[in-house]
C-alpha positions as CSV (number, residue, x, y, z in Angstrom):
1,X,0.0,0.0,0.0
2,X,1.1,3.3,-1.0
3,X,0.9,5.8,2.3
4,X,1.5,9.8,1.9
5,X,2.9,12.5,4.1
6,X,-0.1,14.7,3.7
7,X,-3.9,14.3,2.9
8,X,-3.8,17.1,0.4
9,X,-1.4,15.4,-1.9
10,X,-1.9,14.8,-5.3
11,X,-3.3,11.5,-6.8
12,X,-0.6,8.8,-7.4
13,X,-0.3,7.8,-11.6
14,X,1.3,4.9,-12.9
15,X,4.3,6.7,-14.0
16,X,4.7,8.6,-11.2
17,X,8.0,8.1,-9.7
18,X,8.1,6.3,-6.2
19,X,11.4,8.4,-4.8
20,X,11.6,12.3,-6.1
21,X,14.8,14.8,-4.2
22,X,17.2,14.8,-7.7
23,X,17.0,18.3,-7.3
24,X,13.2,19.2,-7.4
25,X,11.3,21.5,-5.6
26,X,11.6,20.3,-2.0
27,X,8.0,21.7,-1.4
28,X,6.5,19.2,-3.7
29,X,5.2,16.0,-2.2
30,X,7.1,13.3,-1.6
31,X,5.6,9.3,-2.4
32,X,6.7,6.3,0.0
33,X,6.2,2.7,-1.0
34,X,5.9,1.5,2.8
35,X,4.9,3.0,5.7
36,X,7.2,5.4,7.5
37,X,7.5,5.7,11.5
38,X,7.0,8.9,12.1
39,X,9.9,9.8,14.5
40,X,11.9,8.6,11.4
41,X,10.5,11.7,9.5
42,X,10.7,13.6,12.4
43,X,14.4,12.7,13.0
44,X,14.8,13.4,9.2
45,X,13.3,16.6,9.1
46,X,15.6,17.7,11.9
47,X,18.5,16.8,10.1
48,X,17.4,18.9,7.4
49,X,17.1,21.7,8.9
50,X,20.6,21.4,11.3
51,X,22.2,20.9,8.0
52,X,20.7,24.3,6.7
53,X,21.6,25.6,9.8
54,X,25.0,24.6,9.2
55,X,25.2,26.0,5.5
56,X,24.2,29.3,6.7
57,X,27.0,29.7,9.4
58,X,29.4,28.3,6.7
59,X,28.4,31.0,4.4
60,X,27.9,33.6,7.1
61,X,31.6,33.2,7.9
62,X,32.5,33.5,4.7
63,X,30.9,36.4,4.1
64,X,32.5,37.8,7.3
65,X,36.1,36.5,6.3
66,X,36.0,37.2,2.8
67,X,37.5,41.1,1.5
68,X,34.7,44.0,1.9
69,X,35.1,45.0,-1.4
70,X,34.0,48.4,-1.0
71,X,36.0,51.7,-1.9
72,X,35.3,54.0,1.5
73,X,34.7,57.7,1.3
74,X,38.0,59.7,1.5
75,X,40.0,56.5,-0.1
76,X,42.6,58.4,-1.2
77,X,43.3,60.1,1.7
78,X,43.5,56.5,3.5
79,X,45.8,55.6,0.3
80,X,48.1,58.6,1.1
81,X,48.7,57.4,4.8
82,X,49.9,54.1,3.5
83,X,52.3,55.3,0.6
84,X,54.5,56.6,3.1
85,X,55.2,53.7,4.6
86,X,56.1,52.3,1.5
87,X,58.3,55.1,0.6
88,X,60.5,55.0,3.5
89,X,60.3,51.1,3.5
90,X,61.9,51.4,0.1
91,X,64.1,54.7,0.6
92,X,65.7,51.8,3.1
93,X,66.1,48.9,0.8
94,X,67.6,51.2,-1.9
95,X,69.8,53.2,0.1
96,X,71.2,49.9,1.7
97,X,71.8,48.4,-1.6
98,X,73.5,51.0,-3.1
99,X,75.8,52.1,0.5
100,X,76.4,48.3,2.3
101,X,79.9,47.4,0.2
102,X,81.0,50.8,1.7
103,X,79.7,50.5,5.2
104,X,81.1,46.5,5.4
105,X,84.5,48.1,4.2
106,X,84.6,50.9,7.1
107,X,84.3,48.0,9.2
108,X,87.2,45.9,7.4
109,X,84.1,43.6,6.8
110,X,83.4,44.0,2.9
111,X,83.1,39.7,3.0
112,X,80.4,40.1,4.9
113,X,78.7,43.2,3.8
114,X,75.9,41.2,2.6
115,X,74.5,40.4,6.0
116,X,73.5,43.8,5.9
117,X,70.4,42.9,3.4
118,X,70.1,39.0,5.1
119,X,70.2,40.7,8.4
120,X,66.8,42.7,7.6
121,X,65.1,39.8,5.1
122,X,65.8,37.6,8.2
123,X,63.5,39.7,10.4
124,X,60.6,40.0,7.8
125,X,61.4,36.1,6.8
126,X,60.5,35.1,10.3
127,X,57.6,37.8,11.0
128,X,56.1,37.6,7.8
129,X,54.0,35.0,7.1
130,X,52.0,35.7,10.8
131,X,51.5,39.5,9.8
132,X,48.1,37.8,7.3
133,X,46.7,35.6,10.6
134,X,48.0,38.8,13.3
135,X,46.2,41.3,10.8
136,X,42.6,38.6,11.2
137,X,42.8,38.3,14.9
138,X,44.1,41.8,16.2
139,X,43.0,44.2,13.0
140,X,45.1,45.5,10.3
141,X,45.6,48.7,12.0
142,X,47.3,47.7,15.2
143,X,49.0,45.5,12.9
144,X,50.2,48.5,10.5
145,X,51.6,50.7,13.4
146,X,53.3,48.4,15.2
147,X,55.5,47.7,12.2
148,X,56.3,51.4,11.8
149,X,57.6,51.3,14.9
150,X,59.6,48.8,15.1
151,X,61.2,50.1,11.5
152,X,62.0,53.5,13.1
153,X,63.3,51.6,16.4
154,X,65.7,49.5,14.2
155,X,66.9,52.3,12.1
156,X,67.5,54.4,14.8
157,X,69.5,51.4,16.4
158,X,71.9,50.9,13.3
159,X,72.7,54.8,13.2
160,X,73.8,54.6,16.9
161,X,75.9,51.1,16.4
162,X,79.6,50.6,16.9
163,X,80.1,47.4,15.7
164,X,79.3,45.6,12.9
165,X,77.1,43.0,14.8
166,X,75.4,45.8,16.3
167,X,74.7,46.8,12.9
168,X,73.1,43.6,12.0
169,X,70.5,43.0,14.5
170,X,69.6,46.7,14.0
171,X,68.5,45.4,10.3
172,X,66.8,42.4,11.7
173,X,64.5,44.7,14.3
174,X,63.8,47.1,11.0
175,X,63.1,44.0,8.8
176,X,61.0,42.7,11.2
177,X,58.8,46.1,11.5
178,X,59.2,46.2,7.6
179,X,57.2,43.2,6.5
180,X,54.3,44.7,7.8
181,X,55.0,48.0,6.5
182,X,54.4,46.2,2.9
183,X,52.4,43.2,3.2
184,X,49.8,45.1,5.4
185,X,49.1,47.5,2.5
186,X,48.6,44.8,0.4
187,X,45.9,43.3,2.3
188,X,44.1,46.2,3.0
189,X,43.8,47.5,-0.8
190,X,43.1,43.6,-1.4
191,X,39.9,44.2,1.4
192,X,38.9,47.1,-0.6
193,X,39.0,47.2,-4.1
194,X,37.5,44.8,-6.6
195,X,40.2,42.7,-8.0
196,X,39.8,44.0,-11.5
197,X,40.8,47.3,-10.4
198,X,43.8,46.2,-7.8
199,X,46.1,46.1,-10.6
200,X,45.6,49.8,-11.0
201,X,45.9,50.9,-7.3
202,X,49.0,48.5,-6.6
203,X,50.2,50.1,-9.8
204,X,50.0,53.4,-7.5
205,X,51.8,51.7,-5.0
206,X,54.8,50.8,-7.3
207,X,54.9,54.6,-7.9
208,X,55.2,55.4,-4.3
209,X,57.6,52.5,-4.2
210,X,59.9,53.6,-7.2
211,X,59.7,57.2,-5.7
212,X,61.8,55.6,-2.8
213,X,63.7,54.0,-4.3
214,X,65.1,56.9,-6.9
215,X,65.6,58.8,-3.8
216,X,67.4,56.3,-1.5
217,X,70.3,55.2,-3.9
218,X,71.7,58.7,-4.6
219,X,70.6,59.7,-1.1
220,X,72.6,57.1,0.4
221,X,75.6,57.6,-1.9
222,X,75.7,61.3,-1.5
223,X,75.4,60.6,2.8
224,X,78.5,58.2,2.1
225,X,80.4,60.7,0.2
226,X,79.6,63.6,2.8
227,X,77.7,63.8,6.2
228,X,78.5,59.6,6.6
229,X,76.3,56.4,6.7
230,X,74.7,56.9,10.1
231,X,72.4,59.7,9.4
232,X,71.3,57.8,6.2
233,X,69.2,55.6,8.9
234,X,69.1,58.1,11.5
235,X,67.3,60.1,8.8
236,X,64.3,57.4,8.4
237,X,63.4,57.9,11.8
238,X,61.8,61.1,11.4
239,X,59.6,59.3,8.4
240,X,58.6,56.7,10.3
241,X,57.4,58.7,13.1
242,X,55.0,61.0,10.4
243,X,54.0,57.7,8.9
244,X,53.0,56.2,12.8
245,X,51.0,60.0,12.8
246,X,49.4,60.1,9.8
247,X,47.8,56.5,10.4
248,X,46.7,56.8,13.8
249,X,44.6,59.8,12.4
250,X,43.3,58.9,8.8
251,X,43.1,55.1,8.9
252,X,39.7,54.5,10.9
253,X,38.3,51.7,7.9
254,X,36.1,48.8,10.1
255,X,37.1,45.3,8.2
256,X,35.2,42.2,8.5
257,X,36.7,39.3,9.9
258,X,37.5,36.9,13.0
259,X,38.9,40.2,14.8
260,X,35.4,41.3,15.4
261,X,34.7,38.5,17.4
262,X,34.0,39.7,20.6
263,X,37.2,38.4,22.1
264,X,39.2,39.9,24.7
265,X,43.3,40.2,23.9
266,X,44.2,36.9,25.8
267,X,41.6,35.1,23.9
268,X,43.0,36.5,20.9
269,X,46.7,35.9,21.9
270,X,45.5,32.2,22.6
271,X,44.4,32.0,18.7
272,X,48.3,32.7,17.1
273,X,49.6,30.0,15.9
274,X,53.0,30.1,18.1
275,X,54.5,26.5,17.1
276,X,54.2,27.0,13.3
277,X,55.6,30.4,13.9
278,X,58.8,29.6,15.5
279,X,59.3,26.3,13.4
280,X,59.2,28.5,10.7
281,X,61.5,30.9,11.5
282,X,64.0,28.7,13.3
283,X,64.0,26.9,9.6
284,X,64.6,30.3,7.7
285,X,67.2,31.4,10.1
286,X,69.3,28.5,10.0
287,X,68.6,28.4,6.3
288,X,70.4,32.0,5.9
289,X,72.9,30.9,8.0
290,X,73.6,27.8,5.5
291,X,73.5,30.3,2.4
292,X,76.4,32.3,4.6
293,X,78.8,29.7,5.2
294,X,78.2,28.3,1.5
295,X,78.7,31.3,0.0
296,X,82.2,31.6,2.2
297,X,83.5,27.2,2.8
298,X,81.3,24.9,0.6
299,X,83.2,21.9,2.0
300,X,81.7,19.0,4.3
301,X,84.5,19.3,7.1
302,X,82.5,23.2,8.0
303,X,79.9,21.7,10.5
304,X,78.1,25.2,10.6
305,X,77.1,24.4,7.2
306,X,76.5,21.4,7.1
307,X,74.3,21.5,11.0
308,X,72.3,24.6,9.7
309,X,71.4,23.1,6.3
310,X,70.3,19.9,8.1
311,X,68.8,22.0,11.0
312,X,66.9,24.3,8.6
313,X,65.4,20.9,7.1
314,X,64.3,19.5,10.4
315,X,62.3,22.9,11.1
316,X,60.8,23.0,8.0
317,X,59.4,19.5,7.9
318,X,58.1,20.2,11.9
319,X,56.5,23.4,10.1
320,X,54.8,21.9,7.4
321,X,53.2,18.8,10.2
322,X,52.2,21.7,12.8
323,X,50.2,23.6,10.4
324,X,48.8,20.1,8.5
325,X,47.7,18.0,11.9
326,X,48.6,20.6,15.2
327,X,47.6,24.3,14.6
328,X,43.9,24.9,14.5
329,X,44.7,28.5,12.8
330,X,47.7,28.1,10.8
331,X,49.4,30.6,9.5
332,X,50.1,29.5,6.1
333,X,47.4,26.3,5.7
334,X,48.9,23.7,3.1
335,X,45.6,24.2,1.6
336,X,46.9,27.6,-0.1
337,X,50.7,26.1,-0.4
338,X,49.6,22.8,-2.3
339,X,47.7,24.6,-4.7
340,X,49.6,24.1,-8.6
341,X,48.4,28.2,-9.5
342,X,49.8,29.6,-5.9
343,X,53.1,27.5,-6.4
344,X,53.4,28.5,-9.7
345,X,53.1,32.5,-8.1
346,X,54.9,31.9,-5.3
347,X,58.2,30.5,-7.5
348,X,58.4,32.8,-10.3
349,X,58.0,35.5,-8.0
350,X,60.9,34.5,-5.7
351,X,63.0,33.5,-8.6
352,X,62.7,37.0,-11.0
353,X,62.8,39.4,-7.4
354,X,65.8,37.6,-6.5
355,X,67.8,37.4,-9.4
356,X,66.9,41.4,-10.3
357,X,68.1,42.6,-6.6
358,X,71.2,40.3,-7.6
359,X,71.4,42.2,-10.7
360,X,70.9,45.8,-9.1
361,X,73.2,45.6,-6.1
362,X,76.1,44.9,-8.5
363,X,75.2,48.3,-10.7
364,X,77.1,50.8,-8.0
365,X,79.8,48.4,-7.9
366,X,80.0,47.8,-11.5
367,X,80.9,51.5,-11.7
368,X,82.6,52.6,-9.3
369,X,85.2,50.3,-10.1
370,X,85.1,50.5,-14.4
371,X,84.8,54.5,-14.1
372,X,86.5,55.4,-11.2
373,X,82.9,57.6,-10.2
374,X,82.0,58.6,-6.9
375,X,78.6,56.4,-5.2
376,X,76.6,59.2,-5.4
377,X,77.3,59.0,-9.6
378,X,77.5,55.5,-9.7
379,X,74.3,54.7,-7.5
380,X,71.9,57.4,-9.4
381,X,72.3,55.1,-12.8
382,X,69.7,52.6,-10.7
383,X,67.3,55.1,-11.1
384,X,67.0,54.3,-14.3
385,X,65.6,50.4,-13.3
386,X,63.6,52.5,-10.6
387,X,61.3,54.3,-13.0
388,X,60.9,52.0,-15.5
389,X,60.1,49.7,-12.6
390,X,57.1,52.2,-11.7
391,X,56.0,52.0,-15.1
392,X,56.1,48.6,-16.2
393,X,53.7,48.5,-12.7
394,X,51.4,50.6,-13.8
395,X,51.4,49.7,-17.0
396,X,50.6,46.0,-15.9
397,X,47.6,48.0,-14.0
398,X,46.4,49.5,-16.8
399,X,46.7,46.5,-19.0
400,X,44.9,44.1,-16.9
401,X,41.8,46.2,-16.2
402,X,41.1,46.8,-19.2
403,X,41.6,43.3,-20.2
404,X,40.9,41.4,-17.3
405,X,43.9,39.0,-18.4
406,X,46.9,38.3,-16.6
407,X,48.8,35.6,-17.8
408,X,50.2,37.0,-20.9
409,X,51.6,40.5,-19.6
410,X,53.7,37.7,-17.2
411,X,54.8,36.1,-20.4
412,X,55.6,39.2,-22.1
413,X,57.2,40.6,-19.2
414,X,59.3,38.0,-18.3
415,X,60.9,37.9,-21.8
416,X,61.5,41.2,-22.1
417,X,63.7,40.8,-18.5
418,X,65.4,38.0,-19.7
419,X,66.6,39.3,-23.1
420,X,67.7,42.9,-21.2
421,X,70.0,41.0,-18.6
422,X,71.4,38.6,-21.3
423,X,72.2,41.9,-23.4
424,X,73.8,43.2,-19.8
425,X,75.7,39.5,-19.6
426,X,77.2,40.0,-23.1
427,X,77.6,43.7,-23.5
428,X,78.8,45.4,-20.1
429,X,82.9,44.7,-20.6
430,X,84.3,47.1,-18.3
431,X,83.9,50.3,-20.9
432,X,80.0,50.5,-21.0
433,X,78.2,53.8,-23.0
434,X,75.2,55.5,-21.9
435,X,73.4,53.1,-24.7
436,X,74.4,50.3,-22.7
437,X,73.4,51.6,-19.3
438,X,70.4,51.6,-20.2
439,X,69.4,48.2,-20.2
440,X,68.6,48.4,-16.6
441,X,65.8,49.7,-18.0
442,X,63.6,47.1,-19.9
443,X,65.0,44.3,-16.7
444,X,63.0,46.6,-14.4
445,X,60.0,47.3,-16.4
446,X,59.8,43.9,-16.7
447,X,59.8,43.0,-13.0
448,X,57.6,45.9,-12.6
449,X,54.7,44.1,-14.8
450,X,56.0,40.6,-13.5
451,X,54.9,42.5,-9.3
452,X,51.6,43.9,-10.1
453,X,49.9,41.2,-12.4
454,X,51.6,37.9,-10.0
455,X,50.0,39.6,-7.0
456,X,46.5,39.5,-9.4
457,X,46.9,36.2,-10.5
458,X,47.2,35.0,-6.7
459,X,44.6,36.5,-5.9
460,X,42.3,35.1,-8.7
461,X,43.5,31.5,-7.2
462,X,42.6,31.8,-4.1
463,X,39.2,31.8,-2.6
464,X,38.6,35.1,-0.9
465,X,38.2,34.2,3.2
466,X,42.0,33.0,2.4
467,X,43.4,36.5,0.7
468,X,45.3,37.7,3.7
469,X,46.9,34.7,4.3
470,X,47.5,34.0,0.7
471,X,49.0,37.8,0.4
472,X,51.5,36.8,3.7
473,X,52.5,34.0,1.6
474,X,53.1,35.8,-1.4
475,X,55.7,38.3,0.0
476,X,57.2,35.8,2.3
477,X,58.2,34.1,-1.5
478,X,59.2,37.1,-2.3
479,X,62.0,38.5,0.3
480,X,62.8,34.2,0.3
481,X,63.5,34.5,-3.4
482,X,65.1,38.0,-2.5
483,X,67.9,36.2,0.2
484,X,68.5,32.8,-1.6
485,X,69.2,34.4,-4.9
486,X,70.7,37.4,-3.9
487,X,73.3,35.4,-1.5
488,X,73.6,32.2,-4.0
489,X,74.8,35.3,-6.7
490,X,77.1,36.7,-4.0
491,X,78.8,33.3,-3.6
492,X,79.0,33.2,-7.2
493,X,80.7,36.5,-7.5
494,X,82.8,36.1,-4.8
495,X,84.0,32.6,-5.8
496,X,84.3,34.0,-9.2
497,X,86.5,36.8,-8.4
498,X,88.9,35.2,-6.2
499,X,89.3,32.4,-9.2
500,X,89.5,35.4,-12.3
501,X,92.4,37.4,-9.8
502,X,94.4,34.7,-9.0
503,X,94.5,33.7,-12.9
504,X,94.9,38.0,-13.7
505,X,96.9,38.6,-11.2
506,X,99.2,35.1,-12.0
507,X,103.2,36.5,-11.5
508,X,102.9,39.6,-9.7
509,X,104.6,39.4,-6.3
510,X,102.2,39.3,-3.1
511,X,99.6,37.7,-5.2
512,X,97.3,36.8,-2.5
513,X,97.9,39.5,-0.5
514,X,96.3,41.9,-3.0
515,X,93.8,39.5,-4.0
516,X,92.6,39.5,0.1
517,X,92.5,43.5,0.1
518,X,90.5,43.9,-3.0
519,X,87.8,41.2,-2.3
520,X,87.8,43.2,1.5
521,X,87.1,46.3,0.2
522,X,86.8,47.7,-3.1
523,X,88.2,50.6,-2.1
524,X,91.6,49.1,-2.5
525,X,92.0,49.0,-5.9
526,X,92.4,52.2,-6.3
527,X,95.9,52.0,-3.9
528,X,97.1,49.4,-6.6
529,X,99.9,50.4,-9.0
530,X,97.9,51.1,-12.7
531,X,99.2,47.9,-14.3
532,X,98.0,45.8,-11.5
533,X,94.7,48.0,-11.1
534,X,94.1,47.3,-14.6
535,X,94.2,43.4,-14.2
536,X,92.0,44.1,-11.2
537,X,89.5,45.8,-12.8
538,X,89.2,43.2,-15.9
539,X,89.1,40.6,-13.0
540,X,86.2,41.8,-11.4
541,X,83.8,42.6,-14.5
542,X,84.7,39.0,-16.0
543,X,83.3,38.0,-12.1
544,X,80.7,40.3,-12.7
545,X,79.4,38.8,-16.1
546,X,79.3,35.1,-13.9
547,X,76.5,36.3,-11.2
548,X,74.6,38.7,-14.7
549,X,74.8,35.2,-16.3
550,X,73.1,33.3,-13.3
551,X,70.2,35.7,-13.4
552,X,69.7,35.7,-16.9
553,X,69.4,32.1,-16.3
554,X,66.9,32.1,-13.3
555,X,64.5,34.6,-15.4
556,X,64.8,31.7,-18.4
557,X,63.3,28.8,-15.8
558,X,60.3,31.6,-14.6
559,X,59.3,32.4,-18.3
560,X,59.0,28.4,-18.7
561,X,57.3,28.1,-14.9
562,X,54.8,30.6,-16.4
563,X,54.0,29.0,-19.2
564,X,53.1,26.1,-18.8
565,X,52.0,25.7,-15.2
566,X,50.1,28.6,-14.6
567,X,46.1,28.9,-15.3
568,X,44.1,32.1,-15.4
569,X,41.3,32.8,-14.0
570,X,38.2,35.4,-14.4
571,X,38.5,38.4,-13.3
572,X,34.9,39.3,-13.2
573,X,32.5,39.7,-10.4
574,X,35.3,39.6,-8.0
């Protein structure tokens, strides 16, 4: 016998099925061939409706999580606030670039001069990747001017130092406060602005960012050649202070998310992801340190390399099984990380920022030693790859909002980087014209466009309750890419130089005297006698040409990465 759920039902036909649900109307009756207990259907219906309970709260918190989307009123005044963050952040990283083979050589210390750039990507290594889960839990505000002030409180550290480790963990303290100086921007146009139109505003960003860093090379060479080093950081402090101002005024935006829980701060303390955290940066650290020692003794008998590669491996694995099966918050989920279109991001961008920074801290150096000009003269040439870096940004911006594609501008951009630093490999022989020079050009409007449209094509692979987190992951790629390339073309150039002056410098008496001053300081080449000077010179440039050829190299494996493991996504309704 055929028994119904309701005496109003319609009349049962012959070829009316017995079980309906495939996606029909759920208000239309429903036919049973046997009788039904009714606490079954009871039982059933309140299933049903805990389910839709459930689907509700999933898509409530979603809601909640996901961006805003919404331009405020008085936008560009909030905008304003943020660039000068970003300027001094980069008045930093340029000025260092262009000054540290000086500073390492006041302090006898040119073999080490690097640690001056690993010193500060070691603090925003470690402190990074939390500033996307910190920014959820405590607001990006809080976030934003606690970063400024630990900048200011590093810079104003190094200025005051009188040794060179002193000088070093003044970088970390400012690295550490400047990865939230950048990545918290990032997240908080990401919360506002549709992402067809991010291009264009991160486009204004690389602006701000390229105004820094035109300023910070000469600034920093001209400080060197004058007034000294110190007050090129003491200078920042100042900046960093307006910048601490100007936010605590203008930046009042109200963002959806977990932080408006209402939470008190030991509850929220309770929610950071602590273990992952220091596993993380334990495993960066000691992976710095390994890049250090290889770049100075590659040889299996130097247990600090050989403990700190092995060490960093340990802490990475414990990272990567705390955030899969121990952290209920991580702060980079292997959810995003396993994902082929994030990878794909992620590598390219660490492999074309790295091997460009390689490229541009070797342009003072390059000519100060080929023609004999002061820092200030050699350093303002990077301006050139500063501009066009602003407008290969914005052009990217301009590009992809109009278009709403992404993928190909990488393409392009990554080709026309690769074929500008091979021209630089072939063509910069010690006695390079103004023609020449200016291939730092295209190789920075190329990473310019490569910046703006990776950030959009993260972005468009991620869902958007996971853009913060996403964003944190993107620059921690970034400043990794920045210290492993950057220090694995250092050992290059250093390994390559001492091999190209012993073979230049083959008969001359105290060979390996001379070839220990110049590799301390480049400064002493210009105490050699000419004839020697000369063999120097040719020496270094052939060294040179070894870490332009690596990069050219590296750019080569992104434009295949690009290709043909990166999908694109819409852009629309986002």
């Amino acid at each position: 016998m055929i028994q119904t759920q309701s005496s109003h039902d319609p009349e049962l036909s012959e070829r009316q099925p017995l079980l309906r649900g495939d996606g029909l109307n759920s208000n239309r009756a429903v036919y049973y061939s046997t009788p039904r207990p009714e606490s079954a259907a009871v039982k059933s219906r309140e299933d049903e409706l805990s389910q839709a309970r459930e689907r509700e709260e999933e898509q409530e918190q979603e809601e909640q999580e996901a961006p805003v989307r919404e331009v405020p009123p008085g936008f560009w005044g909030v905008v304003a606030c943020l660039l000068i963050g970003v300027i001094v952040a980069n008045i930093d990283t340029s000025l260092v670039m262009a000054t540290f083979g000086q500073i390492g050589s006041e302090f006898n210390r040119l073999d080490d001069a690097n640690w001056m750039i690993v010193g500060y990507q070691l603090g925003v290594l470690a402190t990074q990747p939390m500033y996307g889960k910190l920014s959820d839990i405590f607001g990006r505000k809080a976030l934003l001017l606690v970063s400024y002030g630990l900048f200011a409180a590093g810079c104003l550290w190094i200025g005051t130092s009188t040794e060179f480790w002193h000088l070093i963990v003044g970088r970390v303290i400012s690295g550490i406060g400047g990865g939230g100086m950048t990545s918290v921007v990032s997240i908080l146009l990401n919360d506002l602005v549709p992402l067809r139109d991010l291009a264009a505003w991160r486009s204004y960003v690389y602006i701000a960012a390229t105004l820094g860093r035109s300023c910070g090379a000469p600034l920093g060479g001209f400080m060197v050649d004058t007034i000294g080093w110190r007050w090129s950081f003491l200078g920042q402090v100042p900046l960093a202070i307006l910048a601490i101002t100007m936010v605590s005024m203008k930046l009042n935006i109200a963002h959806k998310g977990k932080q408006r829980r209402a939470e008190n701060f030991f509850q929220r303390f309770q929610r950071i992801d602590f273990l992952g955290a220091m596993s993380l940066a334990t495993s960066l650290s000691l992976f710095l340190l390994f890049l250090d020692e290889a770049g100075k003794r590659m040889v299996l008998t130097n247990k600090l390399l050989v403990g700190s590669g092995f060490g960093s491996l340990f802490f990475g694995i414990a990272f990567f099984y705390v955030e899969a099966y121990v952290a209920k918050e991580p702060i980079l989920s292997l959810r995003i990380l396993t994902k082929r279109d994030v990878l794909s991001v992620y590598s390219t961008l660490g492999l074309t920022t790295g091997s460009q920074i390689s490229f541009v801290s070797t342009i003072a150096i390059y000519f100060v030693i080929t023609l004999g000009v002061s820092n200030a003269n050699a350093a303002a040439r990077i301006v050139f790859g500063n501009v066009a870096h602003a407008m290969g940004g914005l052009m990217a911006g301009i590009l992809i909002r109009r278009t709403g594609r992404y993928k190909r501008y990488l393409v392009i951009a990554m080709s026309i980087s690769t074929v500008a630093l091979l021209l630089v490999t072939i063509r910069w022989q010690g006695n390079t014209n103004i023609f020449e020079t200016a291939y730092i050009a295209p190789a920075g409007f190329g990473i310019g466009m490569i910046n703006t449209a990776a950030f959009i094509a993260l972005s468009a692979s991620v869902e958007p309750k996971d853009q913060a987190m996403a964003t944190s992951g993107f620059y921690l790629s970034d400043n990794l890419g920045f210290v492993a390339v950057s220090s694995l073309g250092n050992a290059v150039l250093q390994t390559a130089l001492a091999k190209r002056l012993d073979v230049r410098l083959d008969g001359v008496a105290n060979k390996q005297e001379i070839i220990r001053d110049v590799i301390a300081s480049i400064s002493n080449i210009k105490n050699l006698d000419p004839a020697i000077r000369g063999k120097a010179v040719k020496a270094f440039v052939e060294a040179l040409r070894w870490d332009h050829g690596l990069s050219t190299m590296i750019y080569a494996i992104s434009l295949f990465i690009v290709t043909v493991f990166l999908r694109e996504y819409s852009l629309e309704d986002r």
